[in-house]
C-alpha positions, 0 to 999 in steps of 0.5 A: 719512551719518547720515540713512539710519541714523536713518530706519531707527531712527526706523521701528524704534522706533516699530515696537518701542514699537507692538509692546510695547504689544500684546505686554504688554498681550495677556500681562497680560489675564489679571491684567485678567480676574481684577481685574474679578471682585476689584473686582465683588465689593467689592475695592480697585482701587489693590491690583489696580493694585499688584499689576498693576505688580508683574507688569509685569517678568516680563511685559516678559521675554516681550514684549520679545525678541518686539517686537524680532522683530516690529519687525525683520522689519516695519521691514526687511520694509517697506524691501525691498517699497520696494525701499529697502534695494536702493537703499541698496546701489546707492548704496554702503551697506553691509547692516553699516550698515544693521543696526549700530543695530537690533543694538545696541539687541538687544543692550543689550535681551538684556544687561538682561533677561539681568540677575538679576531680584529677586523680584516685590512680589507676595506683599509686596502680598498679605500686607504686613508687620505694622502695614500695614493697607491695606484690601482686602489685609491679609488672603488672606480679601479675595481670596475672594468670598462665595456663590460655588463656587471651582474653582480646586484641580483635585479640589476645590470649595469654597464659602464662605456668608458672610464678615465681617472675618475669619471665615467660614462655611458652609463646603462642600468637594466632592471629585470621585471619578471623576465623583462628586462627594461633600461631604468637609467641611461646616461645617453638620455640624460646627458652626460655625468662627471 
């Protein structure tokens, strides 16, 4: 009586580990897109590793309660276009048996991710303690790309001439004023800053 429950597992799991693969891979892109500008413009790609596994445990938040209804609507979807799971029930197998290992395993999924979570590695990444000097993060300077205008503050655009170790300059902020852009602070009028 074994078989039956283990075929179904069997189809279950494969389906679940398929469809967090997808899910979390399709959730974390965008860390992705943004490591490919870092590591075009000069930056360390064991930080963006870093940095991308230290996201994996929210990521898995999302995806896993998604992979388990996707894994349990395609596996149960499949044996009822077999006409399996009406088999199953001729031959004097309950639908309880047939559910009891797939519930299980959501359960014991919804308990771990129920779980108070620590907080993320993130920010111990990007501003590690003093005295750790990994290159590439030791300070929030390595994040900005030189000779480029950043949009990321909604208002706001900022553009940084140049950069080396710790210092920049050419320093432009625009503030855009319902539709006009006009330059609030400019490093050329007010000298240069260290």
């Amino acid at each position: 009586m074994r078989i039956i429950p283990w075929y179904i597992m069997r189809g279950f799991l494969l389906t679940f580990a398929l469809a967090l693969l997808v899910f979390t891979f399709i959730i974390c892109i965008m860390v992705l897109f943004n490591a490919a500008d870092y590591i075009a413009a000069g930056g360390d790609w064991r930080v963006i590793l870093k940095i991308f596994v230290a996201g994996l445990p929210s990521a898995f938040g999302f995806s896993i309660p998604v992979s388990l209804l996707t894994s349990a609507l395609l596996t149960f979807g499949r044996l009822s276009a077999g006409g399996e799971i009406s088999a199953m029930k001729a031959s004097g197998i309950s639908m309880k048996r047939l559910l009891l290992y797939p519930c299980l395993l959501g359960l014991i999924f919804s308990a771990v991710l129920l779980l108070p979570q620590r907080a993320t590695d993130t920010p111990r990444i990007l501003h590690p303690a003093p005295g750790n000097s990994e290159p590439g993060i030791e300070t929030p300077l390595a994040l900005i790309e030189e000779g480029r205008f950043i949009h990321d503050f909604p208002g706001f655009t900022f553009y940084i001439g140049g950069k080396k170790d710790n210092r920049i300059w050419d320093i432009i902020i625009y503030q855009t004023v319902e539709g006009h852009k006009a330059a609030l602070y400019s490093s050329e009028k007010a000298g240069r800053y260290a």
